[in-house]
Backbone as XML, in Angstrom:
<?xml version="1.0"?>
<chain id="A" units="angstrom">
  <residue number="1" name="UNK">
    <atom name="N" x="-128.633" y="16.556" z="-105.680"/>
    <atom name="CA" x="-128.806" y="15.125" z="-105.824"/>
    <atom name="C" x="-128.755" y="14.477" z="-104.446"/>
  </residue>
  <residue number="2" name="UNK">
    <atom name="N" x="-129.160" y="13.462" z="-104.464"/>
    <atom name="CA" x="-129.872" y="12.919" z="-102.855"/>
    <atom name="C" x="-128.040" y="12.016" z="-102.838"/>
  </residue>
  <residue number="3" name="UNK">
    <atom name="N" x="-127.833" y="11.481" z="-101.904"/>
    <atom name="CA" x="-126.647" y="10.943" z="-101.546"/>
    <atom name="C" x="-127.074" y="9.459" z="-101.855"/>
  </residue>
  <residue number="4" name="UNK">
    <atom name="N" x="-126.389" y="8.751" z="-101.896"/>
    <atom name="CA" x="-126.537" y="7.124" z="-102.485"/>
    <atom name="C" x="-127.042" y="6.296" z="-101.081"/>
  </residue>
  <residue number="5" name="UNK">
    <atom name="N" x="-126.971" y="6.693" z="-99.930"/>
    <atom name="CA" x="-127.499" y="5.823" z="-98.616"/>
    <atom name="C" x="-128.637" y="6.789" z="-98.621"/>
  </residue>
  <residue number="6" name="UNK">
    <atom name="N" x="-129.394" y="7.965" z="-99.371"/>
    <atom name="CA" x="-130.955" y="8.138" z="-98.962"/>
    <atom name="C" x="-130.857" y="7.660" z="-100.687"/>
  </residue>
  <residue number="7" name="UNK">
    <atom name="N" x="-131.177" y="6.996" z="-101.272"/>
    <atom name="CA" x="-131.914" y="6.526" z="-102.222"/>
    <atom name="C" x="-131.989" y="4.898" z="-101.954"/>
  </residue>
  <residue number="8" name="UNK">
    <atom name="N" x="-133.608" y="4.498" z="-102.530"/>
    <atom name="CA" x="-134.019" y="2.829" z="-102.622"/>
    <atom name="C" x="-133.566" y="2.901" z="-104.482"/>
  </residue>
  <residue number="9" name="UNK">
    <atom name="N" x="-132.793" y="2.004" z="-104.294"/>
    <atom name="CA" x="-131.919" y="1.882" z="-105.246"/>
    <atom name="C" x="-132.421" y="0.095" z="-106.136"/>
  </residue>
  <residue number="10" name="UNK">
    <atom name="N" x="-133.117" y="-0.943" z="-105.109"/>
    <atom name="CA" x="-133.700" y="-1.936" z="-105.537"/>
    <atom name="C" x="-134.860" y="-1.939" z="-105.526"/>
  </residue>
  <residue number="11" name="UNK">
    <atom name="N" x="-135.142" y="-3.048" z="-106.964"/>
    <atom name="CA" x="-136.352" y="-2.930" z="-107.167"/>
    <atom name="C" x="-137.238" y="-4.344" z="-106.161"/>
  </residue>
  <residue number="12" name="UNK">
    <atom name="N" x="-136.564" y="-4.623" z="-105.249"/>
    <atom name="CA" x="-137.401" y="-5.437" z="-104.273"/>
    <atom name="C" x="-137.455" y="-4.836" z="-102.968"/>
  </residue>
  <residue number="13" name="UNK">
    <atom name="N" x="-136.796" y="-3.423" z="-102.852"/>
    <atom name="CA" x="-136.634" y="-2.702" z="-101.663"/>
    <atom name="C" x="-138.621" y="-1.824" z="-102.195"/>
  </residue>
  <residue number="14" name="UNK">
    <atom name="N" x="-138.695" y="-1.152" z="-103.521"/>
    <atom name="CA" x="-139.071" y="-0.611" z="-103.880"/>
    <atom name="C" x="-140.640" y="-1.050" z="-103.328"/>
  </residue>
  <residue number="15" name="UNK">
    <atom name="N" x="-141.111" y="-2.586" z="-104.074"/>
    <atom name="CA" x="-142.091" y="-3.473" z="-103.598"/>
    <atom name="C" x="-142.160" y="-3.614" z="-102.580"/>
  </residue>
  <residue number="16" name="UNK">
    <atom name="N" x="-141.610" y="-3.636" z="-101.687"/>
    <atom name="CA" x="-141.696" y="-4.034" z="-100.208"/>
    <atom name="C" x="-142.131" y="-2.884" z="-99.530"/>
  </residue>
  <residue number="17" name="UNK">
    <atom name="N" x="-142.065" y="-1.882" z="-99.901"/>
    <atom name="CA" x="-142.335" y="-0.281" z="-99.257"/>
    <atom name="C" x="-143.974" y="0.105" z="-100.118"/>
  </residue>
  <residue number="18" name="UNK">
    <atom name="N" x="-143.838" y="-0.675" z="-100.824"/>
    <atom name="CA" x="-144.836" y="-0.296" z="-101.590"/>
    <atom name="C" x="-145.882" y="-1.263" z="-101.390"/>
  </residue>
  <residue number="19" name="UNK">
    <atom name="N" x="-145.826" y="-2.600" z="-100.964"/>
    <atom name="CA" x="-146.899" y="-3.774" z="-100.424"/>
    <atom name="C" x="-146.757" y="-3.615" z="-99.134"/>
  </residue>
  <residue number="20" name="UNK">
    <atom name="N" x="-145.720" y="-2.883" z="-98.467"/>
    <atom name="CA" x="-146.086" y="-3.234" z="-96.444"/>
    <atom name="C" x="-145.959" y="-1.759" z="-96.319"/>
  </residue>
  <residue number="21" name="UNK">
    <atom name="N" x="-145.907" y="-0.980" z="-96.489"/>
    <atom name="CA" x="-146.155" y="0.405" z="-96.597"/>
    <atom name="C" x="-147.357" y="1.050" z="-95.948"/>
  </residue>
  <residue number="22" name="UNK">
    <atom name="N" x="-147.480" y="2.124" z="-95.262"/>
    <atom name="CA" x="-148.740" y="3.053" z="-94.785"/>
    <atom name="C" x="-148.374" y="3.749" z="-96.245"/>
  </residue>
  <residue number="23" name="UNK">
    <atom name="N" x="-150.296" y="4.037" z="-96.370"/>
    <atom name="CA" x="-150.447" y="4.440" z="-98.411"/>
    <atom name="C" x="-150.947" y="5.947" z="-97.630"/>
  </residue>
  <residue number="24" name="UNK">
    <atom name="N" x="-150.202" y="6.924" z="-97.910"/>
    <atom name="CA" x="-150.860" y="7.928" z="-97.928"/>
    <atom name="C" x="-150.858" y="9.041" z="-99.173"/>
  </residue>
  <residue number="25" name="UNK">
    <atom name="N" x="-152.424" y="9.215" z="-98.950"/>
    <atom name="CA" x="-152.649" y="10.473" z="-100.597"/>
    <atom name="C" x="-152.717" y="11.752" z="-100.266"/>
  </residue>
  <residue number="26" name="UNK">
    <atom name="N" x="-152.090" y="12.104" z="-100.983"/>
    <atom name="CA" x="-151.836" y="13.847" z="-100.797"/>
    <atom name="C" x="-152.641" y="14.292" z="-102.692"/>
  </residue>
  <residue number="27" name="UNK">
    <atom name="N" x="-152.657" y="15.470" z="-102.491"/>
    <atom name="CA" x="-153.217" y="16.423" z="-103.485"/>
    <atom name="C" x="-152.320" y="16.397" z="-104.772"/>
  </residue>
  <residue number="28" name="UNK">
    <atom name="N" x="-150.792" y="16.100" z="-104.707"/>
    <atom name="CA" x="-150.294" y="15.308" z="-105.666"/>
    <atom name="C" x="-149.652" y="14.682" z="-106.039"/>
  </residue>
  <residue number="29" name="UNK">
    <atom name="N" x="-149.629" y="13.930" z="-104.750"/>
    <atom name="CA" x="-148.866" y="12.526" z="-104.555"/>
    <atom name="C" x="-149.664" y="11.634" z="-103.994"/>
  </residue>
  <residue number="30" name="UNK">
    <atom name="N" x="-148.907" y="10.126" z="-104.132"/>
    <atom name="CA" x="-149.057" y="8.876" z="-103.178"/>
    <atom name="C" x="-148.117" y="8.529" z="-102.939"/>
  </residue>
  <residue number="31" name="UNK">
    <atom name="N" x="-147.986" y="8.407" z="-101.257"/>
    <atom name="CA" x="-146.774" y="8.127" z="-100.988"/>
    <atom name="C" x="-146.581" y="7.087" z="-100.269"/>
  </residue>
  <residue number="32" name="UNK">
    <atom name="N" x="-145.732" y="6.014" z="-99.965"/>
    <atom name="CA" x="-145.961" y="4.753" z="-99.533"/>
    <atom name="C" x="-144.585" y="5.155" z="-98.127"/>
  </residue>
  <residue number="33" name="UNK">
    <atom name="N" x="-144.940" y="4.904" z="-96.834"/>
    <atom name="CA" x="-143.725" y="5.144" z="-96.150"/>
    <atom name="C" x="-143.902" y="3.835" z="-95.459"/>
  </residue>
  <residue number="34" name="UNK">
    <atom name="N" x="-142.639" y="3.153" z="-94.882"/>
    <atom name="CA" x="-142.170" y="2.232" z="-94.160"/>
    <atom name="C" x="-141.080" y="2.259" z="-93.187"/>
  </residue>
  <residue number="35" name="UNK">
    <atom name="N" x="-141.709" y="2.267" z="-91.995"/>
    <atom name="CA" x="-140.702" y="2.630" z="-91.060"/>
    <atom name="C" x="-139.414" y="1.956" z="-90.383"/>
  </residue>
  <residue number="36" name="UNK">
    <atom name="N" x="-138.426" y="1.767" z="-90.397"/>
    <atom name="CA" x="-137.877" y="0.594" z="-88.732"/>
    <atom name="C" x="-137.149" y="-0.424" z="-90.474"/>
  </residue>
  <residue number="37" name="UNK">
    <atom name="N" x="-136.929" y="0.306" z="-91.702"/>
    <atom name="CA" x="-135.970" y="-0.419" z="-93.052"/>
    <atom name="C" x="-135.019" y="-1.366" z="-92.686"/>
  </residue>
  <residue number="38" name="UNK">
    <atom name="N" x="-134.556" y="-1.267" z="-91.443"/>
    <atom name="CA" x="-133.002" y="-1.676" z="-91.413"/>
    <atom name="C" x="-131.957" y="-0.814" z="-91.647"/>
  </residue>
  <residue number="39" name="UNK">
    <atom name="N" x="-132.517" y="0.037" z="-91.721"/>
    <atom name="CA" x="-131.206" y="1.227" z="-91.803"/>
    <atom name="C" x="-131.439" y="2.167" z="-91.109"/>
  </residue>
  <residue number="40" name="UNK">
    <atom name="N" x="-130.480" y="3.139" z="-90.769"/>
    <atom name="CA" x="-130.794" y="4.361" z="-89.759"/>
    <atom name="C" x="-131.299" y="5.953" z="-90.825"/>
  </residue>
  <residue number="41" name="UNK">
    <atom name="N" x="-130.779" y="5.592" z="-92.262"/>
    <atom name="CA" x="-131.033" y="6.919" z="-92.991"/>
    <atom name="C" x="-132.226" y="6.768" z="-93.758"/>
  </residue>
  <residue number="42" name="UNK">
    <atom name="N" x="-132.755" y="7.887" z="-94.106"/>
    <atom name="CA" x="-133.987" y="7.791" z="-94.108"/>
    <atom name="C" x="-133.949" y="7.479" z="-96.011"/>
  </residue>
  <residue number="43" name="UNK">
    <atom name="N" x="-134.646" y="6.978" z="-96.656"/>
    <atom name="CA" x="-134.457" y="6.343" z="-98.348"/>
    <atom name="C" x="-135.466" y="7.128" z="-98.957"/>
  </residue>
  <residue number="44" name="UNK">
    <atom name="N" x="-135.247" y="7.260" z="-99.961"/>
    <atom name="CA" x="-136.646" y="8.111" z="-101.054"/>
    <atom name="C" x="-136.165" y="7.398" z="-102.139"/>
  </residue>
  <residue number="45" name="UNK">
    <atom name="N" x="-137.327" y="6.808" z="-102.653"/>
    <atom name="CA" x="-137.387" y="6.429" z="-104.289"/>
    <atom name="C" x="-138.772" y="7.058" z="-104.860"/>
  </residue>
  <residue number="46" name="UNK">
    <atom name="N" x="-138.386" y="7.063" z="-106.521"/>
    <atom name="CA" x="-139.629" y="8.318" z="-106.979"/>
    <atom name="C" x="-140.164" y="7.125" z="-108.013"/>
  </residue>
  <residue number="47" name="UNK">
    <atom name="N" x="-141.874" y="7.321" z="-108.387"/>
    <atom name="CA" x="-142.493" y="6.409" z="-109.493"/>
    <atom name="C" x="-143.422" y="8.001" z="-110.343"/>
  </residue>
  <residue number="48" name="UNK">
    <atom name="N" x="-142.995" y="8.207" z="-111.287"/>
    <atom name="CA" x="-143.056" y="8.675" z="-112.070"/>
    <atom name="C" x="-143.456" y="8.443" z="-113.357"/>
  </residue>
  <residue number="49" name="UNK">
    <atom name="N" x="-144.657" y="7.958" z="-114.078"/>
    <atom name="CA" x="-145.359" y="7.414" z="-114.947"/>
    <atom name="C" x="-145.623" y="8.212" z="-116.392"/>
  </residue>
  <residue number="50" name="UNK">
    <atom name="N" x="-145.735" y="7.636" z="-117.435"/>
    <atom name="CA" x="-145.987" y="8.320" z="-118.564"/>
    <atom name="C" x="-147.051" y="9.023" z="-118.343"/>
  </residue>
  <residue number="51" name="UNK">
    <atom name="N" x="-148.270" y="8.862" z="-117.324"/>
    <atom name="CA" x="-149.470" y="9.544" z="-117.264"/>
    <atom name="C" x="-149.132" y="10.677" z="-117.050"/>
  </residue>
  <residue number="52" name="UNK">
    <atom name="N" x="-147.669" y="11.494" z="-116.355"/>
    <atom name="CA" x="-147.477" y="12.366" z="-115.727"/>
    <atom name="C" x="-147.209" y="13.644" z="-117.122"/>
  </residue>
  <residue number="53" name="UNK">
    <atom name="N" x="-146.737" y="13.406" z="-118.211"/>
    <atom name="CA" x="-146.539" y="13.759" z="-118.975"/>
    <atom name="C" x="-144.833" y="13.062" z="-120.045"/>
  </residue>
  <residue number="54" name="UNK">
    <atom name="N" x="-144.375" y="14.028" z="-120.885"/>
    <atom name="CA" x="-143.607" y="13.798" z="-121.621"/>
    <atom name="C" x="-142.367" y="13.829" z="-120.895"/>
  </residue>
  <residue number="55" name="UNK">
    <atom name="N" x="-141.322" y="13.338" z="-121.404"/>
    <atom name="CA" x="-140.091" y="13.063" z="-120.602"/>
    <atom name="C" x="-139.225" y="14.000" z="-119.695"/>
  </residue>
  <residue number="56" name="UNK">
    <atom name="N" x="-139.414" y="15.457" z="-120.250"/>
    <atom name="CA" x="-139.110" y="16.657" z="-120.368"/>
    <atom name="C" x="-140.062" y="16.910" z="-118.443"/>
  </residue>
  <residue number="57" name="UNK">
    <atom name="N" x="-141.383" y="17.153" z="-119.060"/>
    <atom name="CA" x="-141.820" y="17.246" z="-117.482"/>
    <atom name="C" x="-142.018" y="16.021" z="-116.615"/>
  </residue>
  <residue number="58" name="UNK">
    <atom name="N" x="-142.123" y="14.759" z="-116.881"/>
    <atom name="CA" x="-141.359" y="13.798" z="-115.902"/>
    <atom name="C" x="-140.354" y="13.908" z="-115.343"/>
  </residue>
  <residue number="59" name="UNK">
    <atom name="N" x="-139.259" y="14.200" z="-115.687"/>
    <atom name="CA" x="-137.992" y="14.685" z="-115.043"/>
    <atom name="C" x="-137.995" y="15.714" z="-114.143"/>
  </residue>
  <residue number="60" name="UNK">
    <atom name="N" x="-138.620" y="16.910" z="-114.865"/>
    <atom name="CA" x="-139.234" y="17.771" z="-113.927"/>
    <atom name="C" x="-139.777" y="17.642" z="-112.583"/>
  </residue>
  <residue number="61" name="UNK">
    <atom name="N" x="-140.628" y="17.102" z="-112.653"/>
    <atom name="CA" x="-141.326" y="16.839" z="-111.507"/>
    <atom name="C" x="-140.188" y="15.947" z="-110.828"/>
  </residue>
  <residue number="62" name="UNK">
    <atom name="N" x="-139.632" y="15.368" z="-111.640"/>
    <atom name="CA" x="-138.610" y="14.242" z="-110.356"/>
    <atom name="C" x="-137.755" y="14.691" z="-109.797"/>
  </residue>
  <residue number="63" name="UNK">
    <atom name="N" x="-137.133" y="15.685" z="-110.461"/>
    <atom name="CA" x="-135.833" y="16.792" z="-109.602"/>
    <atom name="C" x="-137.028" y="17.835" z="-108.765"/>
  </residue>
  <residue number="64" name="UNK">
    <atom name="N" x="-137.944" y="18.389" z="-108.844"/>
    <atom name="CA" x="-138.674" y="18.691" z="-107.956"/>
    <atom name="C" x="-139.100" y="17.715" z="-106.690"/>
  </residue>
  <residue number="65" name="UNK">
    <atom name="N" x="-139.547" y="17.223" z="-106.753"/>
    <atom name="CA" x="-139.787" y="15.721" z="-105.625"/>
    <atom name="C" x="-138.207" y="15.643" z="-104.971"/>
  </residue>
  <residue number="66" name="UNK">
    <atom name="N" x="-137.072" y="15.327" z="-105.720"/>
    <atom name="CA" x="-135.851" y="15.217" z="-105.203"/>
    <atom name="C" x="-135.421" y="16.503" z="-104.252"/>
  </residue>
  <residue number="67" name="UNK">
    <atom name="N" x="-135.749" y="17.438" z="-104.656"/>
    <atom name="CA" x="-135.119" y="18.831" z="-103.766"/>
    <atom name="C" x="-136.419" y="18.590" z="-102.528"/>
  </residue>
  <residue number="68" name="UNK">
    <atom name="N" x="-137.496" y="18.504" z="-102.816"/>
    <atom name="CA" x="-138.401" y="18.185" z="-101.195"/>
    <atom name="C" x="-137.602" y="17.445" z="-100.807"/>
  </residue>
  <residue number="69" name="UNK">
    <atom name="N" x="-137.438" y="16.146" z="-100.743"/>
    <atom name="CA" x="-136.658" y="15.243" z="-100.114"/>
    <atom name="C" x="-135.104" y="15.413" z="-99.491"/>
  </residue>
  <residue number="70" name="UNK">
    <atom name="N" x="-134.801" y="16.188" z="-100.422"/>
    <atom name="CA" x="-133.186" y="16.610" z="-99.866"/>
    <atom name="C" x="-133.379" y="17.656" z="-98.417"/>
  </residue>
  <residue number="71" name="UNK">
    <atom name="N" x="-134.383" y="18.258" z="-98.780"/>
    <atom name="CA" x="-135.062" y="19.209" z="-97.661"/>
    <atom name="C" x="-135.011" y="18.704" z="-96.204"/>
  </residue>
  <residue number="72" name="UNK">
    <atom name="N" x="-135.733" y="17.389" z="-96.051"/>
    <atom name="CA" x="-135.975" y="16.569" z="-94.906"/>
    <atom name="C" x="-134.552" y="16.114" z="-94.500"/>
  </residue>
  <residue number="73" name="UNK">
    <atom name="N" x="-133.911" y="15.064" z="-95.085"/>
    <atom name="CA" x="-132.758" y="14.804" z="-95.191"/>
    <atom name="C" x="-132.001" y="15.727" z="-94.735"/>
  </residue>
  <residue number="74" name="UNK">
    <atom name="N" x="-131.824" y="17.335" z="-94.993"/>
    <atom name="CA" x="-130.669" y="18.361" z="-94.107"/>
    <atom name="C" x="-131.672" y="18.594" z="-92.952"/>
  </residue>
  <residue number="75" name="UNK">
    <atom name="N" x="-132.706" y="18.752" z="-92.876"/>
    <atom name="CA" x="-133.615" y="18.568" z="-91.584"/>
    <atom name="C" x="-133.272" y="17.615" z="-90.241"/>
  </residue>
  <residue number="76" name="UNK">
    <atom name="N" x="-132.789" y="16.431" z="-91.142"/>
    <atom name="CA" x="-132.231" y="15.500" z="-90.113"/>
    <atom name="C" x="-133.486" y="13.938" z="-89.617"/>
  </residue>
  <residue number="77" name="UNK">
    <atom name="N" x="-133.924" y="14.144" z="-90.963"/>
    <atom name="CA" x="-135.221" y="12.728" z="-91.136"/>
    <atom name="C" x="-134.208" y="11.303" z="-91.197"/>
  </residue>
  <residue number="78" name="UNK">
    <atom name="N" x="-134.928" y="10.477" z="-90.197"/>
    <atom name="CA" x="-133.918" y="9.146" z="-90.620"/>
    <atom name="C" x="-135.220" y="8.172" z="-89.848"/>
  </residue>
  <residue number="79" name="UNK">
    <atom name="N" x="-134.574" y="7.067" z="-90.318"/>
    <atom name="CA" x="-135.298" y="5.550" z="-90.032"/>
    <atom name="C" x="-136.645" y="5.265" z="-90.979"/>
  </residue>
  <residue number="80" name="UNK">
    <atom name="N" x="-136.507" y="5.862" z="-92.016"/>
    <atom name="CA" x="-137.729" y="5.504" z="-92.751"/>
    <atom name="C" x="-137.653" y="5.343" z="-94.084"/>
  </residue>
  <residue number="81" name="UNK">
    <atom name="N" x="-138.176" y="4.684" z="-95.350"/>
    <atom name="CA" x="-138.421" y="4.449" z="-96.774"/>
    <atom name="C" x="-139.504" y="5.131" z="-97.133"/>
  </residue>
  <residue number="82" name="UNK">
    <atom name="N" x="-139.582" y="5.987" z="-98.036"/>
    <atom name="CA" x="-140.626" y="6.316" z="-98.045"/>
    <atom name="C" x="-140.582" y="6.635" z="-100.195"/>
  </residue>
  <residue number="83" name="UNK">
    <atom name="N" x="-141.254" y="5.842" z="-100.508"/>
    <atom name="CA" x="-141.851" y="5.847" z="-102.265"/>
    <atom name="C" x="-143.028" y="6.580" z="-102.675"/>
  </residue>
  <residue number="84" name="UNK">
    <atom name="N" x="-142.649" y="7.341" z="-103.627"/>
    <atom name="CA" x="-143.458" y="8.889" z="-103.714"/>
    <atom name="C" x="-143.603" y="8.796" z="-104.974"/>
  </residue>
  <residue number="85" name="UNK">
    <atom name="N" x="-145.207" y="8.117" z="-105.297"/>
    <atom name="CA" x="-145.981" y="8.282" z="-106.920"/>
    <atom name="C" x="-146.549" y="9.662" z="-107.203"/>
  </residue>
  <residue number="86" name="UNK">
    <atom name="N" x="-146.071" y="10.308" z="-108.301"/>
    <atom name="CA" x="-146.551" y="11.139" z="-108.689"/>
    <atom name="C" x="-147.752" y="11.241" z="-109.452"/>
  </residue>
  <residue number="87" name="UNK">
    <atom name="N" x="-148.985" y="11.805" z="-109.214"/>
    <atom name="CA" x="-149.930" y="11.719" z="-109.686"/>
    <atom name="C" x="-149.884" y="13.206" z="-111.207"/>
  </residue>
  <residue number="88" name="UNK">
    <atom name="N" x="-150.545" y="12.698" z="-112.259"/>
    <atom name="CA" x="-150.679" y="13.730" z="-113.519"/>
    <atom name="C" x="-150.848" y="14.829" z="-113.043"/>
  </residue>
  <residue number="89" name="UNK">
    <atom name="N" x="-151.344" y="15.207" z="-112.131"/>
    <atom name="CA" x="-151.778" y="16.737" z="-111.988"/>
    <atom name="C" x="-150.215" y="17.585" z="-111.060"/>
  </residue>
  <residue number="90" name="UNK">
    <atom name="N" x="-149.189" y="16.211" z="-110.342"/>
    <atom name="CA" x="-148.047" y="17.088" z="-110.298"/>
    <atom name="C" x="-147.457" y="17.964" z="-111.113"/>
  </residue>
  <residue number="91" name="UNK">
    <atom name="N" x="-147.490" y="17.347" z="-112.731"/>
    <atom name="CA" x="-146.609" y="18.208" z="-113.749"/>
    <atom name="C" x="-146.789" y="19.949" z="-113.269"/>
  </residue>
  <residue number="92" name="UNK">
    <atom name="N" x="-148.526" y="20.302" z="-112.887"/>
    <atom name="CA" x="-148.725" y="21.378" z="-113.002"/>
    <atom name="C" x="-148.702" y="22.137" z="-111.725"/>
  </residue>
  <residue number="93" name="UNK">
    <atom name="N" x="-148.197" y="21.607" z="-110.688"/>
    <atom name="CA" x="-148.094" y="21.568" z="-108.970"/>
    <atom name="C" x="-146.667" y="22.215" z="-108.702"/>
  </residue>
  <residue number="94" name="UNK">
    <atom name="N" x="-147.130" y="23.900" z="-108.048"/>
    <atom name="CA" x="-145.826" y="24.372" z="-107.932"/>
    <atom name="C" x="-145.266" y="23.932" z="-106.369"/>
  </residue>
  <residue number="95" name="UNK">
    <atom name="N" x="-143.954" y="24.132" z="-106.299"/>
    <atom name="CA" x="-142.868" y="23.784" z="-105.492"/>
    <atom name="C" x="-143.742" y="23.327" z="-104.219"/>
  </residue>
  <residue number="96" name="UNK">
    <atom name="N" x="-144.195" y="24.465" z="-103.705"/>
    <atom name="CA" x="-144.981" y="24.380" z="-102.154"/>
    <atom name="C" x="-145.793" y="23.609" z="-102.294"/>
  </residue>
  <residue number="97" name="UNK">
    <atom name="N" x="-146.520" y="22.954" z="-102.690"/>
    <atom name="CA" x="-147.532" y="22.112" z="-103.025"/>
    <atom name="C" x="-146.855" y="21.126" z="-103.034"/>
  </residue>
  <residue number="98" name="UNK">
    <atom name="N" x="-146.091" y="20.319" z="-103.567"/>
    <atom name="CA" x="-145.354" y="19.245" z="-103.605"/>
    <atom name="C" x="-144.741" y="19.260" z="-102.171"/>
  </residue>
  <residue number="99" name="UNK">
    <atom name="N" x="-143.778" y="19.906" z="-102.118"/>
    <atom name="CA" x="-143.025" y="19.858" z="-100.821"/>
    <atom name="C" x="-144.171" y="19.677" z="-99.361"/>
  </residue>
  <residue number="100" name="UNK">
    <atom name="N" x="-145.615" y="20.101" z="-99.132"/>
    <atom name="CA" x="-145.925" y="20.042" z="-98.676"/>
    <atom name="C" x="-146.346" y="18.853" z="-98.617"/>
  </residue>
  <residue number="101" name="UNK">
    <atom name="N" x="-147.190" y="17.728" z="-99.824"/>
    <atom name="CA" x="-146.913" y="16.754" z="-100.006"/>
    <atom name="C" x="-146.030" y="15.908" z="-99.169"/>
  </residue>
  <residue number="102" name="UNK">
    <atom name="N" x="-144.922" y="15.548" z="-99.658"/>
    <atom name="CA" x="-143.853" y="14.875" z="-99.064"/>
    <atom name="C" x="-143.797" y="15.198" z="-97.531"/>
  </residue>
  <residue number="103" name="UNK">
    <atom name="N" x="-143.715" y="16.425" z="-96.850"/>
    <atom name="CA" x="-143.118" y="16.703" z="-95.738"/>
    <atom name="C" x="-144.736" y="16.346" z="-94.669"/>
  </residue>
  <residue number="104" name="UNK">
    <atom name="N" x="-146.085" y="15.992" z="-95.072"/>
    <atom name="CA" x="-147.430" y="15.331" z="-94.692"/>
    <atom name="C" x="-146.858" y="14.194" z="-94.956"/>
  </residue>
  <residue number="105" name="UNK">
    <atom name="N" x="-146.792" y="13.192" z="-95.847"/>
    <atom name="CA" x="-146.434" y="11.793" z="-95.471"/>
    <atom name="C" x="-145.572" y="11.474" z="-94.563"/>
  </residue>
  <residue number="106" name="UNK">
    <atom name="N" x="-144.677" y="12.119" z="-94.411"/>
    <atom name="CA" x="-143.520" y="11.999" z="-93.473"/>
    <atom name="C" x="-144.331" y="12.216" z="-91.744"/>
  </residue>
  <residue number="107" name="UNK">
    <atom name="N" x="-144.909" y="13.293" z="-91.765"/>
    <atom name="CA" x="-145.724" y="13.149" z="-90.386"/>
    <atom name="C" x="-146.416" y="12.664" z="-90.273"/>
  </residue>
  <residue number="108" name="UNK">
    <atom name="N" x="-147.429" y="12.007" z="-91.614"/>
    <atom name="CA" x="-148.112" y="10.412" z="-91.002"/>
    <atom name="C" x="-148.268" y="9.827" z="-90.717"/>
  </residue>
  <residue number="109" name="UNK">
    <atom name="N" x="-147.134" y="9.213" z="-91.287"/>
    <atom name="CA" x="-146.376" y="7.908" z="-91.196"/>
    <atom name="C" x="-145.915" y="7.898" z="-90.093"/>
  </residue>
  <residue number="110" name="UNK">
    <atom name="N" x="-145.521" y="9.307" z="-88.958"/>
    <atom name="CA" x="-145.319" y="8.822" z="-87.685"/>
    <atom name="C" x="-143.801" y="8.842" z="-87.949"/>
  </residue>
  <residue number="111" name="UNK">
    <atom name="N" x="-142.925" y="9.084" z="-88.735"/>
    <atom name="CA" x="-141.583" y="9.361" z="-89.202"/>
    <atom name="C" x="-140.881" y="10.174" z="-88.306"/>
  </residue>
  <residue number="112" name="UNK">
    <atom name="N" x="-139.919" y="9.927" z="-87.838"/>
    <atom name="CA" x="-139.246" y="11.016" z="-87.238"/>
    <atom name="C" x="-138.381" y="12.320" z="-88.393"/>
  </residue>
  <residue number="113" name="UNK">
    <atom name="N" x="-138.882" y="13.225" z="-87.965"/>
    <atom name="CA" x="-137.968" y="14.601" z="-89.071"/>
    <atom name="C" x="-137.965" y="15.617" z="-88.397"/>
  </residue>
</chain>
């Protein structure tokens, strides 16, 4: 589980990363990163949609997405927000594929990790 200072925990933190955000698409994600938050640790919040499937693999995929992220985080990633939509075709997207995902937005965005 991610620690409570890397999670966007509001839903006006959420919008704001998500309207002033660099949008980048990956193969099965969209990920919205925002750099220079106001904070020094780096935040992950997940959007996870009924399109993705049933509750069972929504979750799935979200504790998957969560362990990429925890990844960066012991890596030593900080100063950035970064909101990670899962697109339908994650349900069926193994580990490396995702993780690769996430850890490309992060060097997009110009993120330090």
């Amino acid at each position: 589980m991610l620690a409570s200072t890397n999670r966007i925990t509001s839903g006006d933190d959420y919008r704001s990363v998500v309207r002033r955000g660099a949008k980048i698409v990956g193969a099965q994600t969209v990920s919205y990163v925002r750099t220079g938050g106001g904070t020094d640790d780096a935040r992950f919040g997940f959007i996870v949609s009924k399109k993705v499937g049933t509750a069972v693999r929504r979750n799935r995929v979200r504790r998957r997405l969560k362990a990429a992220c925890r990844q960066l985080v012991v890596d030593g990633a900080q100063g950035f927000d970064l909101v990670i939509r899962a697109l339908p075709s994650s349900a069926d997207a193994d580990f490396s594929t995702l993780q690769s995902d996430v850890a490309r937005a992060v060097r997009r965005a110009g993120a330090r990790s």
